[in-house]
DSSP file (Angstrom, degrees, kcal/mol; ACC not computed):
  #  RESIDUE AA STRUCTURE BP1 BP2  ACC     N-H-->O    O-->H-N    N-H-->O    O-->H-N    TCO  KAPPA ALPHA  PHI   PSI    X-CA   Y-CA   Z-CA
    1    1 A X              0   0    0      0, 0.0    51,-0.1     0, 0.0    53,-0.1   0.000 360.0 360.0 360.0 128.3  -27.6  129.0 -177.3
    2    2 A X        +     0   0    0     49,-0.7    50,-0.1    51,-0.4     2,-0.1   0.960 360.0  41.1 -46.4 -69.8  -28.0  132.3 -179.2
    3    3 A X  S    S-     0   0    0     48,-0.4     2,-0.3     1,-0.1     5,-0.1  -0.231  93.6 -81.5 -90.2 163.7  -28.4  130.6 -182.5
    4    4 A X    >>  -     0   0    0      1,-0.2     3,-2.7    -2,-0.1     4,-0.9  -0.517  36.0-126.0 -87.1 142.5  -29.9  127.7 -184.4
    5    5 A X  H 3> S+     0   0    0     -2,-0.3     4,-1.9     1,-0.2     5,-0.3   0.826 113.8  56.8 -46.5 -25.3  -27.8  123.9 -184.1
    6    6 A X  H 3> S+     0   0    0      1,-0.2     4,-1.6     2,-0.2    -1,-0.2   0.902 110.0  36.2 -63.0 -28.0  -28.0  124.2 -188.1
    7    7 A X  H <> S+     0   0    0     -3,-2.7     4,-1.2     2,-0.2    -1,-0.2   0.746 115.7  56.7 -93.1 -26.9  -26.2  127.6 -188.4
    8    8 A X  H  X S+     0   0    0     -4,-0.9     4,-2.9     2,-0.2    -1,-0.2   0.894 117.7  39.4 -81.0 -48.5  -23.6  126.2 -184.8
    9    9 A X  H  X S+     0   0    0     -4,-1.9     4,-3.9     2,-0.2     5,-0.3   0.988 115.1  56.4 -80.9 -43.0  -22.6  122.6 -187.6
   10   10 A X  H  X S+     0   0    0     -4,-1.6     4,-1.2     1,-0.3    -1,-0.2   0.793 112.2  34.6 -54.4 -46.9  -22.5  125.1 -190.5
   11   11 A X  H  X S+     0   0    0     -4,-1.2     4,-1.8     2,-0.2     5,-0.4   0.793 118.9  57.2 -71.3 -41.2  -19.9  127.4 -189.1
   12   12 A X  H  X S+     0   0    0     -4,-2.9     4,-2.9     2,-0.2    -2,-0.2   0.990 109.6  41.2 -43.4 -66.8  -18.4  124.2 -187.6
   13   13 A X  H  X S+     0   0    0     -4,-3.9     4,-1.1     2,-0.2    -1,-0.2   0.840 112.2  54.2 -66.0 -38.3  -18.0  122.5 -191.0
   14   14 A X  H >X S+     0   0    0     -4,-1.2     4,-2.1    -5,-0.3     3,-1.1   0.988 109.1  49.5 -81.1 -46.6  -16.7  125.8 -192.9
   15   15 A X  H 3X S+     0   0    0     -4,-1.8     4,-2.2     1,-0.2     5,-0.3   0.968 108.3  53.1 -23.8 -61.0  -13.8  126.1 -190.1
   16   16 A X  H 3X S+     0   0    0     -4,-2.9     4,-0.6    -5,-0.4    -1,-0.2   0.947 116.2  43.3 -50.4 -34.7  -13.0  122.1 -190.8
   17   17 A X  H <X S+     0   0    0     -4,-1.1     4,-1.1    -3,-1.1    -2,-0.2   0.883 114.5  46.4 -89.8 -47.9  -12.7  123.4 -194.8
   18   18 A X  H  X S+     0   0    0     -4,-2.1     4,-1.1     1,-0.2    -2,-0.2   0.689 114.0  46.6 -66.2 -24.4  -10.8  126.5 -194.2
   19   19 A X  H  < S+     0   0    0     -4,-2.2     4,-0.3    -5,-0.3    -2,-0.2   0.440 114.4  46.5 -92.1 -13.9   -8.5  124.8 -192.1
   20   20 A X  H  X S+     0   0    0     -4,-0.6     4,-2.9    -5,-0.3    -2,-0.2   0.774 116.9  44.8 -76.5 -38.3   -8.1  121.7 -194.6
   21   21 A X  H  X S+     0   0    0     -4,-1.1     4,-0.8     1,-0.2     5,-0.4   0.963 108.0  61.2 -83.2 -78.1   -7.6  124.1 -197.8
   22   22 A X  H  X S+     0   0    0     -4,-1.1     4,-2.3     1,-0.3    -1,-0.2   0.715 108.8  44.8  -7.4 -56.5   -4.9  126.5 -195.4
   23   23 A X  H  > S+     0   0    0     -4,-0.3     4,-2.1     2,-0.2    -1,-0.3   0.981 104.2  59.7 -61.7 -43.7   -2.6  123.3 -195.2
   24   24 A X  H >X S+     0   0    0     -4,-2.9     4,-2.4     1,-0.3     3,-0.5   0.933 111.8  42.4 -70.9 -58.2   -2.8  122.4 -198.6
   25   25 A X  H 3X>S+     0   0    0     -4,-0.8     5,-2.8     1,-0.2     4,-0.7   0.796 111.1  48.4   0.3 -67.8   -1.3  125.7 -199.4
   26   26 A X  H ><5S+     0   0    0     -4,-2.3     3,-0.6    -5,-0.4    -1,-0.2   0.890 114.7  45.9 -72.1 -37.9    1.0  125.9 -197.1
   27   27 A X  H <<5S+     0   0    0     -4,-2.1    -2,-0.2    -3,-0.5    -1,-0.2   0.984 116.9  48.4 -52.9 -61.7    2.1  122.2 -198.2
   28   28 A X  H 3<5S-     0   0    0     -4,-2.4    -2,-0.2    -5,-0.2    -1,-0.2   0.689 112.1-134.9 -23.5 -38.4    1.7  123.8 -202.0
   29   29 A X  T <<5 +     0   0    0     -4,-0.7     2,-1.5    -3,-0.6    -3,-0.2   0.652  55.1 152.3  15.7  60.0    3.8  126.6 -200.3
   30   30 A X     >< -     0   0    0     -5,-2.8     4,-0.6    -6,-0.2    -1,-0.2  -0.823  25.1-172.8 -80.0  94.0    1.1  128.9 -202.1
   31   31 A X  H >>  +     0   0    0     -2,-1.5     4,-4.5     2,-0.2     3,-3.5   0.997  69.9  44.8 -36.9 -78.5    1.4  131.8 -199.6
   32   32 A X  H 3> S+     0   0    0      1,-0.3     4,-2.6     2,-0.2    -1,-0.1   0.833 111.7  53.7 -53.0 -35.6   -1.2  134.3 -200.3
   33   33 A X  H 3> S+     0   0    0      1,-0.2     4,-1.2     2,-0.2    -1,-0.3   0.676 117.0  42.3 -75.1 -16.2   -4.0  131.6 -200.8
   34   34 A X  H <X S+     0   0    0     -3,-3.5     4,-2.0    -4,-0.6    -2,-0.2   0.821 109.9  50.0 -89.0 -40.0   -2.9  130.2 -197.1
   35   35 A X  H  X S+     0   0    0     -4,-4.5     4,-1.2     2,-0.2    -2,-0.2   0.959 116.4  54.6 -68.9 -24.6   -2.6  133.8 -195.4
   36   36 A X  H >X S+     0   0    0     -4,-2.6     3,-2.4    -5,-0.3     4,-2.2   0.976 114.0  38.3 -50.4 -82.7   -6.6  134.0 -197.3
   37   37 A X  H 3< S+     0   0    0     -4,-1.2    -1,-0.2     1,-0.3    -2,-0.2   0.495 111.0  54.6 -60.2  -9.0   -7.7  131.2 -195.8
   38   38 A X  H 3X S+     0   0    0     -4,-2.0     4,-1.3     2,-0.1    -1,-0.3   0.806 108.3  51.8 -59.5 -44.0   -6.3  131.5 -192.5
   39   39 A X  H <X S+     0   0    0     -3,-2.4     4,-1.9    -4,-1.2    -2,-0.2   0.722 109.5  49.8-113.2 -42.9   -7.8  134.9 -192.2
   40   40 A X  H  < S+     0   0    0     -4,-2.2    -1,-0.2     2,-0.2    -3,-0.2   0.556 108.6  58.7 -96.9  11.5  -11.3  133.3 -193.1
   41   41 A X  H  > S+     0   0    0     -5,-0.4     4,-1.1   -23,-0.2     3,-0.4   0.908 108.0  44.9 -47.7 -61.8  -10.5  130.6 -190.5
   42   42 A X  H  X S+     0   0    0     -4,-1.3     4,-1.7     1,-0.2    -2,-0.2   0.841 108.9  48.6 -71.9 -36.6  -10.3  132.9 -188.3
   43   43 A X  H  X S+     0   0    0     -4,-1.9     4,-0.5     2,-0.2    -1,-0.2   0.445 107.0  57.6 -35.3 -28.4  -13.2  135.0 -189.1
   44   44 A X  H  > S+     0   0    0     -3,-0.4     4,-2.9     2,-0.2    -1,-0.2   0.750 111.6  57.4 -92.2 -29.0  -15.7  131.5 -189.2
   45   45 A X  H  X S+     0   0    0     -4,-1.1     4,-1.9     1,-0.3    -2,-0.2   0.941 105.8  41.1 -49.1 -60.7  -14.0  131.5 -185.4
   46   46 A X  H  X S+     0   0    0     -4,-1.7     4,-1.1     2,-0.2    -1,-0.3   0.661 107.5  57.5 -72.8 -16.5  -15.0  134.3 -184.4
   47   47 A X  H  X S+     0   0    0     -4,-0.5     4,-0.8     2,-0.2     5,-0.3   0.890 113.3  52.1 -62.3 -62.1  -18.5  134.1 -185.9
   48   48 A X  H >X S+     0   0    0     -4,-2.9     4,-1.8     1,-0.2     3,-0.6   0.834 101.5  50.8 -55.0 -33.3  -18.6  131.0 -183.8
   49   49 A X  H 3X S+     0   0    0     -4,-1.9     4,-2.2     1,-0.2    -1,-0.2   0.842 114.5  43.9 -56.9 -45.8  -17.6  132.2 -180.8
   50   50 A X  H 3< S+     0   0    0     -4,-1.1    -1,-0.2     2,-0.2    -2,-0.2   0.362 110.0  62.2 -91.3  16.3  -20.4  135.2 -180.9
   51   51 A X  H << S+     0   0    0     -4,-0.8   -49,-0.7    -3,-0.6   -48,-0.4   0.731 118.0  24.6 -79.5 -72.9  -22.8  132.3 -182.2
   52   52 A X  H  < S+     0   0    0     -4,-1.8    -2,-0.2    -5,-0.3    -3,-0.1   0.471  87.3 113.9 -73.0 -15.0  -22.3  130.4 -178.8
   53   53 A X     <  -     0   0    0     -4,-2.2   -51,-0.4     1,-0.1     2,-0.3  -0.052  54.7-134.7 -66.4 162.1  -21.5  132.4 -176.2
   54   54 A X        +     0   0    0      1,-0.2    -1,-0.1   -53,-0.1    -2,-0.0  -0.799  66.4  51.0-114.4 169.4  -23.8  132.9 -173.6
   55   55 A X              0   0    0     -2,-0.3    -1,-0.2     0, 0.0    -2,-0.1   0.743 360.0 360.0  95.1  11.7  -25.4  135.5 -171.3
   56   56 A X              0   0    0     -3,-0.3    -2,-0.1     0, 0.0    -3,-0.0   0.345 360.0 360.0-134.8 360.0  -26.5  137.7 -174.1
């Protein structure tokens, strides 16, 4: 693992948050505050992915 297990649960836990807040929007039907937090879903994803990957 590239990175340290604190920084792996940390990205973990903000994905879990953005992806709670994102429903309640959409439930809200607040758009712009869901496509936001979608977008920094995805973004905590991809920080995770290049957090874990291996071979580098």
């Amino acid at each position: 693992m590239n990175a340290p297990a604190w920084r792996v649960w940390l990205v973990v836990a903000l994905m879990c948050g953005w992806g709670i807040l994102t429903i309640r929007f959409i439930q809200k039907e607040n758009v712009p505050f869901a496509i936001l937090c979608a977008l920094l879903l995805v973004s905590n994803g991809v920080t995770l992915w290049r957090l874990t990957r291996r071979g580098r």
